[in-house]
C-alpha positions as a Markdown table, in Angstrom:
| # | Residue | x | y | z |
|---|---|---|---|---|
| 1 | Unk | 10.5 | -22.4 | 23.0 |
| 2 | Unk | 10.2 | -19.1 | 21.8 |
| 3 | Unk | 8.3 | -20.1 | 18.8 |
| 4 | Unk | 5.8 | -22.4 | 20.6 |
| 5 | Unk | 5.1 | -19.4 | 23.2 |
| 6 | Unk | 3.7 | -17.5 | 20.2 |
| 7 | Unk | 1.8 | -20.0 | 18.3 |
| 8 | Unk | 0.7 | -21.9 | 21.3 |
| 9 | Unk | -1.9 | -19.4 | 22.2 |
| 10 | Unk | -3.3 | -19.7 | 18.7 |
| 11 | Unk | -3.5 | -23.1 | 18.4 |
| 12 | Unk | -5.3 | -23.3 | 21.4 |
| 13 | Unk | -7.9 | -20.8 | 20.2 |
| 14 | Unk | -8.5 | -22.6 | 17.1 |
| 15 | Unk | -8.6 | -26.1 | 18.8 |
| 16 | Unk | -11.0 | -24.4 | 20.8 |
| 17 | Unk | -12.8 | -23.5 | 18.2 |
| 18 | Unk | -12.8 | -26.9 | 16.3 |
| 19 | Unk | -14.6 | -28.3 | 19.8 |
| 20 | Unk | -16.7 | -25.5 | 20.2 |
| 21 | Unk | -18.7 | -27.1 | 16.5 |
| 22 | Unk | -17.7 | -30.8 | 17.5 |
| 23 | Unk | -19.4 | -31.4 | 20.9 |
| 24 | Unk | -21.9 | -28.7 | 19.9 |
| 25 | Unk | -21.1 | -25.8 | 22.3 |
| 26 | Unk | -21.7 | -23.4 | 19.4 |
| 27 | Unk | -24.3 | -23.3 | 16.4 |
| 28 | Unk | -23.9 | -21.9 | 13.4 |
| 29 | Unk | -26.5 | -19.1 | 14.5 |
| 30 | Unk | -23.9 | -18.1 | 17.5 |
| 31 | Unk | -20.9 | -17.8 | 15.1 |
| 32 | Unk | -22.6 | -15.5 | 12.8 |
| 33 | Unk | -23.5 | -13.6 | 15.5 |
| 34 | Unk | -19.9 | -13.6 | 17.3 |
| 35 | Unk | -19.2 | -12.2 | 13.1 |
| 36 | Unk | -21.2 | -9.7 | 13.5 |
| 37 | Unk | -20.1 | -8.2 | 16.5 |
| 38 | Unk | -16.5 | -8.4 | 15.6 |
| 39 | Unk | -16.8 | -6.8 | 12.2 |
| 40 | Unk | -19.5 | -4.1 | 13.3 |
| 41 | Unk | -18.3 | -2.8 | 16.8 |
| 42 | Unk | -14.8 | -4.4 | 17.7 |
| 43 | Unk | -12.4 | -4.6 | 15.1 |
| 44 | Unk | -13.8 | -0.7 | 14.0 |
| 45 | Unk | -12.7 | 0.7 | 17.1 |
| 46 | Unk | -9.5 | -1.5 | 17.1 |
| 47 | Unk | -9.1 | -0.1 | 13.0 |
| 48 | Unk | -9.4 | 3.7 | 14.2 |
| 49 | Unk | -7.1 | 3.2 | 17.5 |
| 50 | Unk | -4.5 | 1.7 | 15.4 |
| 51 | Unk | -4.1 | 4.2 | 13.0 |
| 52 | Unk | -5.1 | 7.0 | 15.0 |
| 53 | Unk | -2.1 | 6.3 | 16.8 |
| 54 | Unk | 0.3 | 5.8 | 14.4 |
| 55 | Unk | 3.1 | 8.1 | 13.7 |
| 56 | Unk | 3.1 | 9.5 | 10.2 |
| 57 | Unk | 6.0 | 11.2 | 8.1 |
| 58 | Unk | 7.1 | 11.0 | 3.8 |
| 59 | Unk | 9.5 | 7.9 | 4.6 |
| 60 | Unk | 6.0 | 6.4 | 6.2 |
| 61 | Unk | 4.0 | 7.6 | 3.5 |
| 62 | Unk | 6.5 | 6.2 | 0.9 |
| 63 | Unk | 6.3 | 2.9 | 2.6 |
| 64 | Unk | 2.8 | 2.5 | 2.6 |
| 65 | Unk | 2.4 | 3.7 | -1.0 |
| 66 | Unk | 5.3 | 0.5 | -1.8 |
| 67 | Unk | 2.5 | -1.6 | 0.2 |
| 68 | Unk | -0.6 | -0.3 | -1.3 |
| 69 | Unk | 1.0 | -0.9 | -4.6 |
| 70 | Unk | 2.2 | -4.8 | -3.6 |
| 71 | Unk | -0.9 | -5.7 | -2.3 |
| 72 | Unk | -2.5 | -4.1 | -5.7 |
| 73 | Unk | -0.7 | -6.5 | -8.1 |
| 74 | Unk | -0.7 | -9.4 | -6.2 |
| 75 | Unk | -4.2 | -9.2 | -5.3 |
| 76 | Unk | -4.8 | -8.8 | -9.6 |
| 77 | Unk | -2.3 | -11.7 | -10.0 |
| 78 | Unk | -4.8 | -13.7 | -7.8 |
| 79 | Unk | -7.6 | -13.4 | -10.5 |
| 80 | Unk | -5.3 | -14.6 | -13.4 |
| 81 | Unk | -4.4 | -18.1 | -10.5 |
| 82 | Unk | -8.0 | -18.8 | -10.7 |
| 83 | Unk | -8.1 | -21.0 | -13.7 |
| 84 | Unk | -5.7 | -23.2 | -11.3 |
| 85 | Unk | -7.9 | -23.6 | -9.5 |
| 86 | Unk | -11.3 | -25.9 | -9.2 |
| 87 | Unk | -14.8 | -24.8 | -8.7 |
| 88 | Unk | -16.2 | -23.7 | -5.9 |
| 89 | Unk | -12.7 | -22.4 | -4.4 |
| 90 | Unk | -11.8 | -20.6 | -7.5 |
| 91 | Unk | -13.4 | -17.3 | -6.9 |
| 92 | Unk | -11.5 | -16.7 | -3.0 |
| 93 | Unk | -8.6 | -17.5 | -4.1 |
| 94 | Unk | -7.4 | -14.3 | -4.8 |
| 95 | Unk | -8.3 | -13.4 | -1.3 |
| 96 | Unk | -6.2 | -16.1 | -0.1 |
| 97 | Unk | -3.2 | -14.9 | -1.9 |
| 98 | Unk | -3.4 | -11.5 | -0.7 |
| 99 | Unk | -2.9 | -9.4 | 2.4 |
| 100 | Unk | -1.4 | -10.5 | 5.5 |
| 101 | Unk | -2.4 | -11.8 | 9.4 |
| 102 | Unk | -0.5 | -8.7 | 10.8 |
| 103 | Unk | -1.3 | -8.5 | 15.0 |
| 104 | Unk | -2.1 | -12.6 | 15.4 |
| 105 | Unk | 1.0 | -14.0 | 13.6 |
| 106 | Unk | 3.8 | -11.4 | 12.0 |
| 107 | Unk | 3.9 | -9.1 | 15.0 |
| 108 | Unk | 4.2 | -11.4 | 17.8 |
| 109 | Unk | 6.9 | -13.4 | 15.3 |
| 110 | Unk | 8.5 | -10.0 | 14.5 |
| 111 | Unk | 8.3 | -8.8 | 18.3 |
| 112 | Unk | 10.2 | -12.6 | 19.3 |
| 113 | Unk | 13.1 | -11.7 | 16.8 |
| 114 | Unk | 13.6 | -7.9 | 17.0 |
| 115 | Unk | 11.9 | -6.7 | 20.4 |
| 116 | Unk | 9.1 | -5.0 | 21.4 |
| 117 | Unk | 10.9 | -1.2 | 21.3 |
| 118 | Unk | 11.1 | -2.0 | 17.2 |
| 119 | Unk | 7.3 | -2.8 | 16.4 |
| 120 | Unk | 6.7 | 0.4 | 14.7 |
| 121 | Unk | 8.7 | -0.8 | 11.7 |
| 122 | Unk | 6.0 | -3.8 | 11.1 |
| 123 | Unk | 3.5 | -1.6 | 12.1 |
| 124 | Unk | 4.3 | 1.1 | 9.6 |
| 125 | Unk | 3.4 | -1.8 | 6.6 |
| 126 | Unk | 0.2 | -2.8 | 8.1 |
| 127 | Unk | -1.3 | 0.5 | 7.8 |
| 128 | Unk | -1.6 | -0.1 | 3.9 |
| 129 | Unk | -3.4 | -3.7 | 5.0 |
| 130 | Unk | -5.8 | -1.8 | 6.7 |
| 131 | Unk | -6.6 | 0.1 | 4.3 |
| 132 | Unk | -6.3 | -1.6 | 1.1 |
| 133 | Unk | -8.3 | -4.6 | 3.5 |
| 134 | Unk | -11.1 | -3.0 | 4.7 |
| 135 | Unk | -12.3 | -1.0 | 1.5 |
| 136 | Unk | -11.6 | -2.7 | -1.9 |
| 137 | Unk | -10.5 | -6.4 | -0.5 |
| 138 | Unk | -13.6 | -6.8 | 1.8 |
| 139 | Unk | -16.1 | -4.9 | -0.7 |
| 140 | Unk | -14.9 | -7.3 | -3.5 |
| 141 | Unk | -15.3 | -10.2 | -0.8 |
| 142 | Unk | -18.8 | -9.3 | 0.3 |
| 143 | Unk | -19.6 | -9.0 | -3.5 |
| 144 | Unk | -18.5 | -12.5 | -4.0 |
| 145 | Unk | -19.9 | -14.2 | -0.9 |
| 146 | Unk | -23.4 | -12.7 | -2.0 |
| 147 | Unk | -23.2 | -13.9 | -5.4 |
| 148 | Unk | -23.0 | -10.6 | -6.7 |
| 149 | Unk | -21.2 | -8.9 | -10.0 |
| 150 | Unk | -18.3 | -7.0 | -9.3 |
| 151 | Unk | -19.1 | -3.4 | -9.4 |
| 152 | Unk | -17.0 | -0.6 | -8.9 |
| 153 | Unk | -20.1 | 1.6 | -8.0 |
| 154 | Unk | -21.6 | -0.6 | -5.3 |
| 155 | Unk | -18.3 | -1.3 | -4.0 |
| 156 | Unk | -18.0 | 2.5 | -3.1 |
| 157 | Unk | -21.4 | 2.7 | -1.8 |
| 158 | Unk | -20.6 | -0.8 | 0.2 |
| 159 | Unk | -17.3 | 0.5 | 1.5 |
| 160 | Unk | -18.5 | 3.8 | 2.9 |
| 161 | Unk | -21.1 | 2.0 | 4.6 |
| 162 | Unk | -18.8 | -0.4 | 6.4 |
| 163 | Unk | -17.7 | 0.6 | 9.4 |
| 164 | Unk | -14.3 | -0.9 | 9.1 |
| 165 | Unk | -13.9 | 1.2 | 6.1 |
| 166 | Unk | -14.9 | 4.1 | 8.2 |
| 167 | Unk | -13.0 | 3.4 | 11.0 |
| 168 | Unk | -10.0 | 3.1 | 8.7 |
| 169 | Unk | -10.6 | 7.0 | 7.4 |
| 170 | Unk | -11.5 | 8.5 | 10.9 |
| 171 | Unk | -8.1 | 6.5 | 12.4 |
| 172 | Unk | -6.3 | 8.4 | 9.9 |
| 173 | Unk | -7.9 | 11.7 | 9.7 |
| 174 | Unk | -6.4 | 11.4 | 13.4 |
| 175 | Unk | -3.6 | 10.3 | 13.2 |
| 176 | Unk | -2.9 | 12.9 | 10.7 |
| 177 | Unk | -4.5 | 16.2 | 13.1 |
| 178 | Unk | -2.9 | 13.9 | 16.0 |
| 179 | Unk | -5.7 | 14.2 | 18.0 |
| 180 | Unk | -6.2 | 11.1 | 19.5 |
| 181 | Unk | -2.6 | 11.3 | 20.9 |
| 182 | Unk | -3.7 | 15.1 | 22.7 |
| 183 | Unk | -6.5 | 12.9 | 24.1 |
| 184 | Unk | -4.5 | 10.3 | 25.6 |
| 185 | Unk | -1.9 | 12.9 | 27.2 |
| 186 | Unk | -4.5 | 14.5 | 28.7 |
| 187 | Unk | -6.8 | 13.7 | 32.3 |
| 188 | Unk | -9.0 | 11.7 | 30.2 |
| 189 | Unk | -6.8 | 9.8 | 28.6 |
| 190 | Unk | -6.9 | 6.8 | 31.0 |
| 191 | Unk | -10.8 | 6.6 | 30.4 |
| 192 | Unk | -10.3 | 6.5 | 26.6 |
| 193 | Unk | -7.7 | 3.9 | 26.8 |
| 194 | Unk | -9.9 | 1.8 | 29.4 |
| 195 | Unk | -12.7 | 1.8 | 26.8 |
| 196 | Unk | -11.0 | 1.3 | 23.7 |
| 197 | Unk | -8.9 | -1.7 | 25.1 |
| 198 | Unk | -12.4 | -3.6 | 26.8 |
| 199 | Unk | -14.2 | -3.0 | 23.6 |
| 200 | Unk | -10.6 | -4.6 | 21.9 |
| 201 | Unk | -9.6 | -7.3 | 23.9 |
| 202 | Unk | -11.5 | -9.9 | 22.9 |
| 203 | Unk | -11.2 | -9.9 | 19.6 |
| 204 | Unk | -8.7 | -11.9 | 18.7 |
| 205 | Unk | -9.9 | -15.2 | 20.4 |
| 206 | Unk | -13.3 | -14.5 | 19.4 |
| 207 | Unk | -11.8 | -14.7 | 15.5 |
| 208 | Unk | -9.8 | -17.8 | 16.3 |
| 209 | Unk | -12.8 | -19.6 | 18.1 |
| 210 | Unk | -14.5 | -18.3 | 14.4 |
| 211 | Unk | -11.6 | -19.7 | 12.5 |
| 212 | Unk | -11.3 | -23.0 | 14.7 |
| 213 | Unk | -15.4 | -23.3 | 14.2 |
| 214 | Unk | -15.1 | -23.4 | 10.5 |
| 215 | Unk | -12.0 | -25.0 | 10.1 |
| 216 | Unk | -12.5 | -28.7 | 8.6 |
| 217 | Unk | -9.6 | -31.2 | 7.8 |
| 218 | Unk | -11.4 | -33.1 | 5.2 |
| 219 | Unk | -10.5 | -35.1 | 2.7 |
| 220 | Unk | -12.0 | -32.9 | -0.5 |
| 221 | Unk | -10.5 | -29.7 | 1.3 |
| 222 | Unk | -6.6 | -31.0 | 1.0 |
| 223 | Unk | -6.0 | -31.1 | -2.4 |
| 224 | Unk | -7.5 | -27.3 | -3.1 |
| 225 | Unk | -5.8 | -25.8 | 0.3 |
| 226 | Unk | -2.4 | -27.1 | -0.4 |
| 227 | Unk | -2.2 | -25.8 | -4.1 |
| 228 | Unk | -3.6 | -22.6 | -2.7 |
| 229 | Unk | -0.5 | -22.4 | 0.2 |
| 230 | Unk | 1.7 | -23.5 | -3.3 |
| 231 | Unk | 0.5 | -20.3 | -4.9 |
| 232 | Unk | 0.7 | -18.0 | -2.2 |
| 233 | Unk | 4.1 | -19.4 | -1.0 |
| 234 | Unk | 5.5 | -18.8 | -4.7 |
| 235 | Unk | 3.2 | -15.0 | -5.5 |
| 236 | Unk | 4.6 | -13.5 | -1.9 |
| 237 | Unk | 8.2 | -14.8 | -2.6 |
| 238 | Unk | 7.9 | -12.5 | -5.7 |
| 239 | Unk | 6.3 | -9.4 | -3.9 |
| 240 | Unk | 8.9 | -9.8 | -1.2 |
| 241 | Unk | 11.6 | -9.3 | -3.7 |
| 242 | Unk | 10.0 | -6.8 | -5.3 |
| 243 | Unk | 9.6 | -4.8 | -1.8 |
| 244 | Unk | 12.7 | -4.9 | -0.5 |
| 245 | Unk | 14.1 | -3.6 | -3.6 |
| 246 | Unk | 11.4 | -1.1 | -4.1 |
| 247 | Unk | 12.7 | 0.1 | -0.3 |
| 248 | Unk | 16.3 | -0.2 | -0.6 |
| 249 | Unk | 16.1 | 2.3 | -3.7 |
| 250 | Unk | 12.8 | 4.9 | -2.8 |
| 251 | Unk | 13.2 | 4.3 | 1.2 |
| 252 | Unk | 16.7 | 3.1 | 2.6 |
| 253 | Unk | 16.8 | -0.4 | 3.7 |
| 254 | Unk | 17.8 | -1.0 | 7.2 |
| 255 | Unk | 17.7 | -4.5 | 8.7 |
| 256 | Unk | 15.2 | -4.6 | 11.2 |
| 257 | Unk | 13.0 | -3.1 | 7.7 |
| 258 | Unk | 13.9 | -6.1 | 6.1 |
| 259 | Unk | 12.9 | -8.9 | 8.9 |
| 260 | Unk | 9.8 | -6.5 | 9.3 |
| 261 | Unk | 8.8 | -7.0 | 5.1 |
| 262 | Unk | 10.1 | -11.0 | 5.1 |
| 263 | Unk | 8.3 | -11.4 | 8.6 |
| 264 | Unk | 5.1 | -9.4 | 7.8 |
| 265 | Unk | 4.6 | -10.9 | 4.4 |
| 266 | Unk | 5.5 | -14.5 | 5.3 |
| 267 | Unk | 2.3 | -14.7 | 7.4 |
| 268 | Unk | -1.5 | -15.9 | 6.5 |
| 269 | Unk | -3.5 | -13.4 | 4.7 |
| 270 | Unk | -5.9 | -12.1 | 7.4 |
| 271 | Unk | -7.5 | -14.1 | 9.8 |
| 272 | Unk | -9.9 | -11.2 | 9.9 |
| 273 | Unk | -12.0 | -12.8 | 6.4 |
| 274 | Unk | -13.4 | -15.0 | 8.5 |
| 275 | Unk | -16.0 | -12.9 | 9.8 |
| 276 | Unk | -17.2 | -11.4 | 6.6 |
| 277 | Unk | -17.6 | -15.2 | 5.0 |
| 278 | Unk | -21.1 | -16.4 | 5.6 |
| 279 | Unk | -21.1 | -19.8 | 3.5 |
| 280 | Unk | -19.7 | -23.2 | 5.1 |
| 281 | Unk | -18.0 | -24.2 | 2.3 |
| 282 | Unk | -16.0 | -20.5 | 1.7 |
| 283 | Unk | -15.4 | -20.7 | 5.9 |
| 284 | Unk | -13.9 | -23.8 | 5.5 |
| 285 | Unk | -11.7 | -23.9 | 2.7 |
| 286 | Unk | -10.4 | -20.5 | 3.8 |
| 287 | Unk | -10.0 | -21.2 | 7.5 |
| 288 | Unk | -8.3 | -24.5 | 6.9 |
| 289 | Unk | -6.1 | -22.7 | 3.9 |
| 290 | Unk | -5.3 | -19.9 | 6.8 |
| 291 | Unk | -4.5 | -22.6 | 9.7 |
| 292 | Unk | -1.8 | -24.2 | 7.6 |
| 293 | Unk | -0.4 | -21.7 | 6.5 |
| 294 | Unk | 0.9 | -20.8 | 9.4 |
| 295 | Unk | 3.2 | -23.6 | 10.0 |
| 296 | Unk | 5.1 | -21.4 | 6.5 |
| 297 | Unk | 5.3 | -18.6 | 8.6 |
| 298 | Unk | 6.6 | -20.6 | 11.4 |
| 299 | Unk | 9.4 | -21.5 | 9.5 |
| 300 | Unk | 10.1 | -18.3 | 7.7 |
| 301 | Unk | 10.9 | -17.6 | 11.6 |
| 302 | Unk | 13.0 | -20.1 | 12.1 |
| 303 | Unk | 14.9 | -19.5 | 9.4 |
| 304 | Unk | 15.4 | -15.8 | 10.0 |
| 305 | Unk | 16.1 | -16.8 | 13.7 |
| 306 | Unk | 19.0 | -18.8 | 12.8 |
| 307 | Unk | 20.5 | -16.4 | 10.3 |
| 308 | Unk | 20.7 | -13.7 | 12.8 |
């Protein structure tokens, strides 16, 4: 039951999504717009209160370095899977091996199996998603998606003229001078709150609607979205051995660390792509690779939930 109250939601969202394109609710023109809003206004301000708010110390920092350098290799690893892969699905795949669906899917999991008052542990290995995500993942992605050469020049300029990337480096230039935290312990800290969380709050249906939109369970989309869940499954079985020891000697392994790493990295990479993927066929093959892979992290769940 506990399970289905998570995932429930999600599945609705995406369903929703899937009749949203069927009975023509929503165009094509409507999603790209709903993309465009998410990735230019919303999920900025959700980036910067995130990691504004995040509590920061040399066992964190050591954490996140662990992350940065897991999401490094596996994301280069992707690029060597591509020759396993057909044309035109080849060059996302290493997207689609990489990072990980953090607040839709591993926290609420995490949050069923730990509680709430223990969140900060999975939170502490998202901050390197965020920022590993939002500068050299989504450049690279943008690059690709356009038809454009890799650069490491224009994915600088690019990245500083996202503004998830710069929501990512304001979040934790406050975090780190703690000022976001005076703001919210003072008088006006209700007001701040009030307009971060209207500007936040409807992010994560408006993804899933995006997700559900360009989800498509056809025939030619099977074959290439299962051997990409194959590969993923096998790559992040690796990296989560690799963490865990990586922790247990640099960091100090404590339990509820180890559901958070098996739990955070068991989940879809981000749901988030979605909005920064303009072609049908890309939205597709990566929504419908994303979709089914959650049924992995519902049994990763499972599995933890019965071991105790």
């Amino acid at each position: 039951m506990k399970v289905l109250e998570i995932v429930l939601p999600v599945l609705v969202m995406i369903i929703l999504g899937i009749l949203c394109r069927k009975c023509k609710i929503l165009n094509q023109n409507g999603i790209d717009n709903m993309k465009t809003l998410v990735t230019n206004i919303m999920l900025p301000v959700a980036i910067f209160h995130a990691l504004a708010t995040a509590q920061y110390s040399g066992k964190i920092g050591m954490l996140v370095a662990i992350m940065l350098v897991m999401l490094v290799v596996s994301f280069g690893i992707g690029f060597l899977l591509r020759s396993f892969m057909e044309e035109p699905y080849k060059k996302y795949l290493p997207f689609l091996v990489c990072i990980y669906e953090g607040g839709m899917m591993a926290y609420p999991l995490y949050t069923s199996l730990c509680g709430s008052e223990n969140l900060s542990q999975i939170a502490v290995l998202d901050i390197a998603g965020l920022l590993f995500g939002f500068s050299i993942y989504m450049g690279m992605l943008g690059q690709i998606e356009n038809g454009e050469k890799i650069n490491a020049g224009n994915l600088f300029f690019s990245a500083i003229k996202t503004p998830a990337f710069i929501g990512t480096v304001l979040g934790i230039l406050a975090g780190l001078t703690g000022v976001i935290d005076r703001l919210v312990a003072s008088p006006f800290g209700d007001c701040y709150l009030g307009v971060e969380n209207i500007l936040t709050t409807s992010i994560t249906p408006i993804i899933l609607i995006v997700v559900g939109y360009s989800m498509e369970l056809v025939p030619e989309l099977i074959r290439p979205c299962i051997k990409t869940i194959l590969m993923r499954i096998i790559l992040q079985a690796l990296m989560i051995a690799g963490v865990l020891v990586a922790v247990k000697y640099l960091v100090g392994s404590s339990r509820l660390l180890n559901l958070a790493i098996i739990t955070y990295m068991s989940s879809p990479a981000t749901f988030s792509m979605q909005t920064f993927l303009k072609k049908k066929e890309s939205s597709a093959y990566a929504s419908t690779t994303n979709s089914l892979y959650c049924v992995v992290s519902i049994v990763v769940y499972v599995v933890l939930a019965i071991a105790g």
